[in-house]
C-alpha positions in Angstrom: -70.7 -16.9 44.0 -72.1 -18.7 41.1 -69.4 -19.2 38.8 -70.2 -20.1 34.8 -67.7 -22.5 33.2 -66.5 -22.8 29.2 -64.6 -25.7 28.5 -65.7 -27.6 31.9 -65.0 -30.9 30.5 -61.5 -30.5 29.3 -58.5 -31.3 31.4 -58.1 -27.6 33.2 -61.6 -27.3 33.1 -62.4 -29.9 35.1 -59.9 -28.7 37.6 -61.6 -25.7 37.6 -64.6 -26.5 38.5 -63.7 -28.9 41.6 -61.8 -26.0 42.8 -64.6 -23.9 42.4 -67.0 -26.2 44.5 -64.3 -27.0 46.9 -64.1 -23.3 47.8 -68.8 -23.5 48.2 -69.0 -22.0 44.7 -72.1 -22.6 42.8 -70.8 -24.0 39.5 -72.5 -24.2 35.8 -71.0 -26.1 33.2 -71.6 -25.1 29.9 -71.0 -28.2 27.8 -72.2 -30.2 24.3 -74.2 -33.1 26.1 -74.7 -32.4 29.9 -76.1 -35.6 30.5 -72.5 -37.4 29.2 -70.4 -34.7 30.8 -72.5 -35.9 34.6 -72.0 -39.6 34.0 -68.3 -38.8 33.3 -67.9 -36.8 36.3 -69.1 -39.1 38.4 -66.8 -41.3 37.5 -63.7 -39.2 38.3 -61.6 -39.8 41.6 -62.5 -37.2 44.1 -59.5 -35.5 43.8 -60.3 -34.7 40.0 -64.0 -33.6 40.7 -64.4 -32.1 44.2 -66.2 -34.4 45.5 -67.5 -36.1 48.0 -66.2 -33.4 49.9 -67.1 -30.1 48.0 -69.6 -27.8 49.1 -70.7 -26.1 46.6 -73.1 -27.7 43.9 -72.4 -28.6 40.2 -74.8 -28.7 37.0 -74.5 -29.1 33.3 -76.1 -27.2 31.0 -76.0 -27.6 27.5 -73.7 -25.3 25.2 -72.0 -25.6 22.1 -69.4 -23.0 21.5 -70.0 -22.8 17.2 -73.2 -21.1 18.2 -72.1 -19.6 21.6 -74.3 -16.3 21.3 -77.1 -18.9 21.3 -75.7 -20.6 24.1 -75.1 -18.0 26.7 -78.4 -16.6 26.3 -80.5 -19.5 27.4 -78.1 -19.2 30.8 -79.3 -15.4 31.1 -82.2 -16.0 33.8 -80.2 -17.8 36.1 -77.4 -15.2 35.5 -74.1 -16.4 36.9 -71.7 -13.6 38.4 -68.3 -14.8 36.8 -68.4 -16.8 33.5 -64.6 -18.5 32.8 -64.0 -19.4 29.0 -61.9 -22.0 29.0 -63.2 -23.7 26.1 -60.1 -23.1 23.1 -58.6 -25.9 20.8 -54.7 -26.3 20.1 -54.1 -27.9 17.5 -55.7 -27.1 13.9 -55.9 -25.2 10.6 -55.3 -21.4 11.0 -58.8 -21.2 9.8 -60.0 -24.0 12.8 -58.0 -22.3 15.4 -59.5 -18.6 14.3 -63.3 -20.1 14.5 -62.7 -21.9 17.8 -60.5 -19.6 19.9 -61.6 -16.4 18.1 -65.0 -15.7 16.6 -66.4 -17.9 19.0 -65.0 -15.6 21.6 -66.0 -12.8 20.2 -69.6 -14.4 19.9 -69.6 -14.9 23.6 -68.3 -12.1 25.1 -71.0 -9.8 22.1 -74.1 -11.6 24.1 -72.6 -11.2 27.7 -72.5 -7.6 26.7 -75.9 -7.3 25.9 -76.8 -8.9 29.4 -78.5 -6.0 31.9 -75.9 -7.3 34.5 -72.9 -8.7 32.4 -70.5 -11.5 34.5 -67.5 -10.5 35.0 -65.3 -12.9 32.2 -62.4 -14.8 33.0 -60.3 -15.9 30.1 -58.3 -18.8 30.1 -55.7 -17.1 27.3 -51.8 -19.0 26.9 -48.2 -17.5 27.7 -48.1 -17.8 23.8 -49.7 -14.6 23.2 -46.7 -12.7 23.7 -44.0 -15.4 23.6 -41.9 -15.8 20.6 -42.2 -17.5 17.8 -45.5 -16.7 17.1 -47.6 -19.6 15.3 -51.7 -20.4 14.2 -51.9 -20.8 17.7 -50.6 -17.6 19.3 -51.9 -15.7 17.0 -55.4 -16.9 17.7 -54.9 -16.6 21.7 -54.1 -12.8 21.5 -56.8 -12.0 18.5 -59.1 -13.6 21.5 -57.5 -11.4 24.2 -58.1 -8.5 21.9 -61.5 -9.1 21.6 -61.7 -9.4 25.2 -60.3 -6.0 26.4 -62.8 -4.7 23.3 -65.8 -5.8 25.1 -67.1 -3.8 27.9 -67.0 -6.5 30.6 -65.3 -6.8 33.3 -62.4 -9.0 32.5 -58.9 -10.5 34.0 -57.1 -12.6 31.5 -54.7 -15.6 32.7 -51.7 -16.8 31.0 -50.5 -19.9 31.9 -47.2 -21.8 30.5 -47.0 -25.3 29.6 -49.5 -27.2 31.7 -49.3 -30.5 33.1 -50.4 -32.3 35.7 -53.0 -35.8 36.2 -55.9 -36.6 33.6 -54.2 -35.1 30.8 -54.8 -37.2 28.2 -53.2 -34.4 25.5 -49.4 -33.3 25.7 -48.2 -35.6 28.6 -50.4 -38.1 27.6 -48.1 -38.2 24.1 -45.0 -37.2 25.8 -45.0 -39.9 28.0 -45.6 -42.2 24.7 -42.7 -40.6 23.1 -40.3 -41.1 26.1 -40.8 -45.0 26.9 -38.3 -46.0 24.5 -36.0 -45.3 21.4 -34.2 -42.0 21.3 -35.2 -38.5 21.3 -34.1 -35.9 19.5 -33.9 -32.0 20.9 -32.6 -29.3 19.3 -29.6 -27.4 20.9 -29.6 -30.6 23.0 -32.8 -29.2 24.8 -30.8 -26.3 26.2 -34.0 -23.8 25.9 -35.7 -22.5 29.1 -39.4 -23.1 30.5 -41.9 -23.1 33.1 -44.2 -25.8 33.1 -47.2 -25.5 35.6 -49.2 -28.0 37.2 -53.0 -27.8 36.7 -54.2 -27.5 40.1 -52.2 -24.7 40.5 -53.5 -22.8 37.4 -57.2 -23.8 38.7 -56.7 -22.2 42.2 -55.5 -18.8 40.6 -58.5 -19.2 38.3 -60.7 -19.7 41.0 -58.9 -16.9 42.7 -59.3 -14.3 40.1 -63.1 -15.1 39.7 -63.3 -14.3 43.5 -61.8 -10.6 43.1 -64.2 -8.1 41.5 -61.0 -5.4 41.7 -59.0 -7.1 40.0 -60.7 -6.2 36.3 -58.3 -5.1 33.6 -55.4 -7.2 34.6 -53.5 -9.9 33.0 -51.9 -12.6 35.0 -49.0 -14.8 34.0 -49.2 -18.0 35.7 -46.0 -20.7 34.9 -43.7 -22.8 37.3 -41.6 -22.3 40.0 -38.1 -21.8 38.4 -37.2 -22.3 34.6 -36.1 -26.2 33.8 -34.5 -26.9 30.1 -36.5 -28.5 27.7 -34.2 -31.5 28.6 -34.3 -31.8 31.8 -38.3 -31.4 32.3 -38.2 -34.4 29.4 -36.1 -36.6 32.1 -37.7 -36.1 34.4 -40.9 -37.0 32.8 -39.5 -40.1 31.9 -38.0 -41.2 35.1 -41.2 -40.2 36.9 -43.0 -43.0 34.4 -40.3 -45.5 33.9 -39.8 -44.8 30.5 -36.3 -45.7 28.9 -35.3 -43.2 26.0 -32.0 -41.5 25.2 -32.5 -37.8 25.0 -29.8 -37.1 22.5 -29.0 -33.4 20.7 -30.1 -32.7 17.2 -27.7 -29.8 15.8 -29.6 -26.8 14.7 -27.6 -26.5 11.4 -28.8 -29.9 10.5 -32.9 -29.3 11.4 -32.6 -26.2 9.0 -31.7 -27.9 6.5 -34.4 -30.6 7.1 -36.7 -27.6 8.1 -36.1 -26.2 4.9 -36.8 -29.1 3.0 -40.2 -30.2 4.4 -41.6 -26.2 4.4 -41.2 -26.6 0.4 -44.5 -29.4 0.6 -46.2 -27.2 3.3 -44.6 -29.2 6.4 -44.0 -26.6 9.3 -43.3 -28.2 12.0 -39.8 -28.9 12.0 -39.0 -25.0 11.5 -41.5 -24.6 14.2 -38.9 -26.5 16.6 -36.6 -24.7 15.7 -37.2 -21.5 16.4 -38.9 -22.5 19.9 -35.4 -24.3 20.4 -33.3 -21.0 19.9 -34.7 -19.2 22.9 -36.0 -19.3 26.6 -39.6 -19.2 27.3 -39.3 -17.5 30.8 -42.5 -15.6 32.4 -42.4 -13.6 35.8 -45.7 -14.8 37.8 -44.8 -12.1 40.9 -47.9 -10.2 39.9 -50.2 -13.5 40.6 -48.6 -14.1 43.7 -49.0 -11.0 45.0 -52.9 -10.8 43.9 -53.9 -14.2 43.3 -51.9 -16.4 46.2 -50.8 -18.3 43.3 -47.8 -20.1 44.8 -46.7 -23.1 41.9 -45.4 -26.5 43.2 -41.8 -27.8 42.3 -41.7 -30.2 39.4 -40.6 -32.8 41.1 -43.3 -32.5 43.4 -45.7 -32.0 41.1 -44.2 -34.9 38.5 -44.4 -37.4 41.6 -48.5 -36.4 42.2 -48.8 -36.3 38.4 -47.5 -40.4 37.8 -47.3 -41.8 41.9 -49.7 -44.3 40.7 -47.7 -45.5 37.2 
Protein backbone atom coordinates (compact mmCIF):
# COMPACT_ATOMS: atom_id res chain seq x y z
CA UNK A 1 0.00 0.00 0.00
CA UNK A 2 1.45 3.37 -0.54
CA UNK A 3 0.17 5.49 2.07
CA UNK A 4 0.14 9.64 1.73
CA UNK A 5 0.79 11.43 5.03
CA UNK A 6 -0.52 15.25 6.10
CA UNK A 7 0.97 16.43 9.12
CA UNK A 8 4.00 13.75 8.99
CA UNK A 9 6.28 15.86 10.99
CA UNK A 10 4.15 16.51 13.95
CA UNK A 11 4.13 14.41 17.01
CA UNK A 12 1.25 11.72 15.90
CA UNK A 13 2.36 12.11 12.57
CA UNK A 14 5.60 10.88 12.94
CA UNK A 15 4.13 7.90 14.72
CA UNK A 16 2.25 7.41 11.89
CA UNK A 17 4.40 6.97 9.52
CA UNK A 18 6.93 4.55 11.43
CA UNK A 19 3.92 2.48 11.91
CA UNK A 20 3.19 2.61 8.45
CA UNK A 21 6.77 1.37 7.37
CA UNK A 22 6.98 -0.97 10.14
CA UNK A 23 3.93 -2.73 8.71
CA UNK A 24 6.13 -2.61 4.61
CA UNK A 25 3.93 0.34 3.73
CA UNK A 26 5.30 2.74 1.13
CA UNK A 27 5.07 6.05 2.93
CA UNK A 28 4.96 9.91 1.45
CA UNK A 29 5.30 12.70 3.55
CA UNK A 30 3.79 15.67 2.57
CA UNK A 31 5.73 18.39 4.37
CA UNK A 32 6.97 22.41 4.12
CA UNK A 33 10.82 21.65 3.56
CA UNK A 34 11.40 17.84 2.85
CA UNK A 35 14.94 18.20 2.98
CA UNK A 36 14.63 19.53 6.91
CA UNK A 37 11.92 17.06 7.73
CA UNK A 38 14.83 13.88 6.36
CA UNK A 39 17.63 15.35 8.36
CA UNK A 40 15.26 15.49 11.46
CA UNK A 41 14.16 12.01 10.99
CA UNK A 42 17.24 10.65 10.84
CA UNK A 43 17.96 11.84 13.87
CA UNK A 44 14.99 10.26 15.76
CA UNK A 45 15.53 6.93 18.00
CA UNK A 46 14.31 3.98 16.06
CA UNK A 47 11.51 3.54 18.03
CA UNK A 48 10.11 7.09 16.98
CA UNK A 49 10.93 6.63 13.21
CA UNK A 50 10.68 2.83 12.21
CA UNK A 51 13.76 2.40 11.58
CA UNK A 52 16.43 0.54 11.15
CA UNK A 53 14.07 -2.10 11.19
CA UNK A 54 11.09 -0.94 8.94
CA UNK A 55 10.44 -2.34 5.64
CA UNK A 56 8.80 -0.25 3.92
CA UNK A 57 10.39 2.98 2.46
CA UNK A 58 9.95 6.71 3.42
CA UNK A 59 10.18 10.10 1.27
CA UNK A 60 9.33 13.72 1.66
CA UNK A 61 7.77 15.60 -0.67
CA UNK A 62 7.12 19.07 -0.42
CA UNK A 63 3.63 20.50 0.67
CA UNK A 64 2.30 23.33 2.29
CA UNK A 65 -1.26 23.07 3.56
CA UNK A 66 -2.30 27.15 2.85
CA UNK A 67 -2.18 26.19 -0.72
CA UNK A 68 -3.03 22.35 -0.32
CA UNK A 69 -5.08 22.13 -3.71
CA UNK A 70 -1.60 23.05 -5.21
CA UNK A 71 0.02 20.59 -3.13
CA UNK A 72 -1.76 17.39 -3.72
CA UNK A 73 -1.76 17.83 -7.25
CA UNK A 74 1.93 17.68 -7.93
CA UNK A 75 1.62 14.02 -5.84
CA UNK A 76 -1.10 12.93 -8.55
CA UNK A 77 1.34 10.86 -10.88
CA UNK A 78 2.66 8.87 -8.24
CA UNK A 79 -0.89 8.44 -6.84
CA UNK A 80 -0.84 7.04 -3.35
CA UNK A 81 -3.88 4.69 -2.36
CA UNK A 82 -4.73 6.20 1.13
CA UNK A 83 -3.87 9.87 1.94
CA UNK A 84 -4.14 10.55 6.10
CA UNK A 85 -4.62 14.35 6.96
CA UNK A 86 -3.14 14.76 9.98
CA UNK A 87 -1.93 18.09 9.47
CA UNK A 88 -4.51 20.59 11.99
CA UNK A 89 -3.36 23.25 14.58
CA UNK A 90 -4.74 23.61 18.21
CA UNK A 91 -4.36 26.50 19.44
CA UNK A 92 -5.33 29.89 17.63
CA UNK A 93 -7.80 32.68 16.63
CA UNK A 94 -11.26 31.24 15.50
CA UNK A 95 -10.35 32.77 12.24
CA UNK A 96 -6.58 30.63 12.40
CA UNK A 97 -8.21 27.49 13.50
CA UNK A 98 -11.09 27.84 10.58
CA UNK A 99 -8.09 28.43 7.71
CA UNK A 100 -5.88 25.60 9.08
CA UNK A 101 -8.30 22.76 10.14
CA UNK A 102 -11.15 23.85 7.74
CA UNK A 103 -10.72 25.48 4.35
CA UNK A 104 -7.54 23.89 4.01
CA UNK A 105 -9.41 20.69 4.38
CA UNK A 106 -11.85 21.37 2.19
CA UNK A 107 -9.07 22.46 -0.32
CA UNK A 108 -7.61 18.99 -0.08
CA UNK A 109 -10.18 16.74 -0.10
CA UNK A 110 -11.84 19.42 -3.52
CA UNK A 111 -8.51 18.18 -5.54
CA UNK A 112 -8.51 14.48 -4.35
CA UNK A 113 -11.96 14.60 -5.85
CA UNK A 114 -10.98 15.57 -9.03
CA UNK A 115 -8.26 12.72 -9.05
CA UNK A 116 -9.37 9.77 -11.85
CA UNK A 117 -8.66 7.29 -8.93
CA UNK A 118 -9.25 9.36 -5.57
CA UNK A 119 -7.31 7.79 -2.21
CA UNK A 120 -9.29 6.70 0.05
CA UNK A 121 -8.82 9.77 3.04
CA UNK A 122 -8.19 9.17 6.50
CA UNK A 123 -8.89 12.00 8.84
CA UNK A 124 -7.18 12.55 11.90
CA UNK A 125 -10.46 14.54 13.42
CA UNK A 126 -10.51 14.99 17.80
CA UNK A 127 -13.14 13.50 20.38
CA UNK A 128 -13.93 17.26 20.62
CA UNK A 129 -16.19 17.29 17.74
CA UNK A 130 -18.97 15.98 19.67
CA UNK A 131 -17.81 16.40 23.30
CA UNK A 132 -19.07 19.24 25.34
CA UNK A 133 -18.31 22.37 25.74
CA UNK A 134 -17.72 23.21 22.39
CA UNK A 135 -14.87 25.88 21.74
CA UNK A 136 -12.73 27.60 18.36
CA UNK A 137 -11.37 24.28 18.36
CA UNK A 138 -14.27 21.85 18.19
CA UNK A 139 -15.99 23.77 16.23
CA UNK A 140 -13.35 23.76 13.50
CA UNK A 141 -12.72 19.72 13.94
CA UNK A 142 -16.46 18.91 13.03
CA UNK A 143 -16.81 21.93 10.18
CA UNK A 144 -13.63 19.65 8.82
CA UNK A 145 -15.50 16.36 9.39
CA UNK A 146 -18.36 17.86 7.55
CA UNK A 147 -16.53 18.72 4.72
CA UNK A 148 -15.24 15.26 4.68
CA UNK A 149 -18.47 13.17 4.54
CA UNK A 150 -19.42 16.08 1.72
CA UNK A 151 -16.73 14.98 -0.56
CA UNK A 152 -17.17 11.90 -2.56
CA UNK A 153 -14.14 9.95 -1.26
CA UNK A 154 -13.84 7.21 0.47
CA UNK A 155 -13.34 8.29 4.02
CA UNK A 156 -13.12 6.80 7.79
CA UNK A 157 -12.66 9.57 10.38
CA UNK A 158 -10.75 8.89 13.80
CA UNK A 159 -11.35 10.48 16.96
CA UNK A 160 -8.94 10.25 19.37
CA UNK A 161 -9.05 11.76 23.17
CA UNK A 162 -6.32 13.48 24.85
CA UNK A 163 -3.09 12.10 23.42
CA UNK A 164 0.10 11.55 24.99
CA UNK A 165 2.84 9.64 24.88
CA UNK A 166 7.06 10.25 24.00
CA UNK A 167 8.30 13.29 21.68
CA UNK A 168 5.52 15.44 22.56
CA UNK A 169 6.88 18.58 22.92
CA UNK A 170 3.06 20.31 23.09
CA UNK A 171 0.64 19.39 26.08
CA UNK A 172 2.84 17.05 28.15
CA UNK A 173 5.65 18.89 27.27
CA UNK A 174 3.93 22.03 29.29
CA UNK A 175 2.18 19.76 31.66
CA UNK A 176 5.10 18.31 32.88
CA UNK A 177 6.50 22.17 33.30
CA UNK A 178 3.46 22.96 35.17
CA UNK A 179 3.71 20.01 37.68
CA UNK A 180 7.54 20.25 38.84
CA UNK A 181 6.72 22.56 41.47
CA UNK A 182 4.33 25.06 43.22
CA UNK A 183 0.64 24.23 43.50
CA UNK A 184 -1.93 23.42 41.14
CA UNK A 185 -5.13 24.39 40.96
CA UNK A 186 -8.24 22.07 39.52
CA UNK A 187 -11.53 22.80 39.51
CA UNK A 188 -13.98 20.47 41.38
CA UNK A 189 -10.73 19.22 42.78
CA UNK A 190 -10.07 17.53 39.33
CA UNK A 191 -13.06 15.22 39.85
CA UNK A 192 -13.99 15.30 35.88
CA UNK A 193 -13.57 12.02 33.88
CA UNK A 194 -11.17 11.23 30.78
CA UNK A 195 -9.43 8.94 28.56
CA UNK A 196 -6.08 9.91 27.66
CA UNK A 197 -4.47 7.76 24.78
CA UNK A 198 -1.07 7.02 24.10
CA UNK A 199 0.24 7.88 20.58
CA UNK A 200 1.35 4.57 19.40
CA UNK A 201 -1.78 3.28 19.97
CA UNK A 202 -3.73 6.04 17.96
CA UNK A 203 -0.96 5.39 15.14
CA UNK A 204 -1.61 1.57 14.93
CA UNK A 205 -5.51 2.09 14.50
CA UNK A 206 -4.54 4.81 11.89
CA UNK A 207 -2.45 2.56 10.18
CA UNK A 208 -5.20 -0.02 10.59
CA UNK A 209 -7.95 1.94 9.13
CA UNK A 210 -5.80 2.94 6.06
CA UNK A 211 -5.44 -0.97 5.53
CA UNK A 212 -9.35 -1.67 5.36
CA UNK A 213 -11.00 -0.43 2.08
CA UNK A 214 -14.60 -1.67 3.76
CA UNK A 215 -14.36 0.18 6.37
CA UNK A 216 -15.47 3.71 4.38
CA UNK A 217 -18.14 5.79 6.01
CA UNK A 218 -17.20 5.03 9.61
CA UNK A 219 -16.09 7.05 12.41
CA UNK A 220 -13.90 5.60 15.10
CA UNK A 221 -13.44 6.84 18.60
CA UNK A 222 -10.11 6.00 19.82
CA UNK A 223 -9.35 7.04 23.85
CA UNK A 224 -7.75 5.06 26.86
CA UNK A 225 -8.38 2.09 28.51
CA UNK A 226 -10.72 3.14 31.50
CA UNK A 227 -11.64 6.87 32.47
CA UNK A 228 -8.95 8.41 35.13
CA UNK A 229 -9.99 12.04 36.79
CA UNK A 230 -8.37 14.93 35.73
CA UNK A 231 -6.50 14.60 39.06
CA UNK A 232 -5.37 11.52 39.14
CA UNK A 233 -3.90 11.42 35.41
CA UNK A 234 -2.13 14.90 36.67
CA UNK A 235 -0.35 12.65 39.57
CA UNK A 236 0.47 10.46 37.93
CA UNK A 237 2.19 12.59 35.44
CA UNK A 238 4.08 14.04 38.02
CA UNK A 239 5.23 11.13 39.79
CA UNK A 240 6.16 9.49 36.50
CA UNK A 241 8.71 12.74 36.03
CA UNK A 242 9.60 13.60 39.61
CA UNK A 243 7.83 16.64 39.73
CA UNK A 244 6.81 18.00 43.27
CA UNK A 245 3.45 20.07 43.02
CA UNK A 246 0.34 20.02 45.30
CA UNK A 247 -2.67 19.41 43.32
CA UNK A 248 -5.08 21.36 45.43
CA UNK A 249 -9.14 22.11 44.48
CA UNK A 250 -10.22 25.42 43.22
CA UNK A 251 -14.12 25.80 44.11
CA UNK A 252 -16.20 26.32 41.10
CA UNK A 253 -18.16 29.25 42.70
CA UNK A 254 -14.98 31.05 43.06
CA UNK A 255 -13.60 30.44 39.16
CA UNK A 256 -17.05 31.94 38.03
CA UNK A 257 -16.55 34.70 39.54
CA UNK A 258 -12.98 35.07 38.23
CA UNK A 259 -14.31 33.66 34.93
CA UNK A 260 -16.70 36.32 34.86
CA UNK A 261 -14.37 38.88 35.44
CA UNK A 262 -11.62 38.18 32.83
CA UNK A 263 -14.53 37.38 29.86
CA UNK A 264 -15.42 41.25 30.36
CA UNK A 265 -11.58 42.16 28.61
CA UNK A 266 -12.02 39.20 26.11
CA UNK A 267 -10.15 36.47 28.39
CA UNK A 268 -11.87 32.98 27.88
CA UNK A 269 -10.03 30.74 29.30
CA UNK A 270 -10.90 30.48 32.73
CA UNK A 271 -14.79 29.97 31.78
CA UNK A 272 -13.34 27.52 29.35
CA UNK A 273 -12.10 25.43 32.52
CA UNK A 274 -14.83 25.60 33.84
CA UNK A 275 -17.23 24.18 31.93
CA UNK A 276 -14.72 21.24 30.90
CA UNK A 277 -14.44 20.86 34.86
CA UNK A 278 -18.31 20.25 35.30
CA UNK A 279 -18.48 17.14 33.29
CA UNK A 280 -16.87 13.67 32.19
CA UNK A 281 -15.25 13.33 28.90
CA UNK A 282 -15.97 9.52 28.46
CA UNK A 283 -15.83 7.84 24.84
CA UNK A 284 -16.76 4.12 24.03
CA UNK A 285 -13.78 2.79 21.64
CA UNK A 286 -15.66 -0.94 21.33
CA UNK A 287 -16.32 -0.14 17.67
CA UNK A 288 -12.29 0.23 17.03
CA UNK A 289 -11.65 -2.77 18.75
CA UNK A 290 -13.80 -4.75 17.08
CA UNK A 291 -12.67 -3.25 13.51
CA UNK A 292 -9.49 -1.74 14.01
CA UNK A 293 -7.64 -4.20 16.81
CA UNK A 294 -7.12 -1.12 18.56
CA UNK A 295 -6.42 -2.36 22.04
CA UNK A 296 -5.03 0.99 24.30
CA UNK A 297 -2.30 0.49 26.93
CA UNK A 298 -2.92 1.25 30.75
CA UNK A 299 -1.65 4.59 31.81
CA UNK A 300 0.61 3.48 33.96
CA UNK A 301 2.14 1.56 31.38
CA UNK A 302 2.08 3.87 29.02
CA UNK A 303 3.21 6.91 31.58
CA UNK A 304 6.35 4.53 32.47
CA UNK A 305 7.35 4.22 28.40
CA UNK A 306 6.37 7.85 28.02
CA UNK A 307 9.24 9.28 30.96
CA UNK A 308 11.46 5.66 31.71
CA UNK A 309 14.29 7.75 30.65
CA UNK A 310 13.59 11.12 32.94
Amino acid sequence: MHLAITGGTGFLGRRIVARAAEAGHRVTVLCRDPQAAQAAAAREPPVARGSPAAHGTVRWSRFELERAADGIDALAGAAPDVLVHAAAIIRGTMQELRACNVDATAALVGALARWPRPPRLVLISSFSAEDLPASHYSDSKRAAETQVRGSGLPWVILRPTLIYGPGDAGATAALVSELRAGTMWLPRGGRALIQPVHVDDVAAACVAAASRPDLAGRTYRLGGPSPVSVADFRAAVRDATGGHAELRELPMPLLAVLAGALSLVGKRGPAEAAAFHARDHVVDSRDAAADLGFAPRPLAEGLAQTFGGR
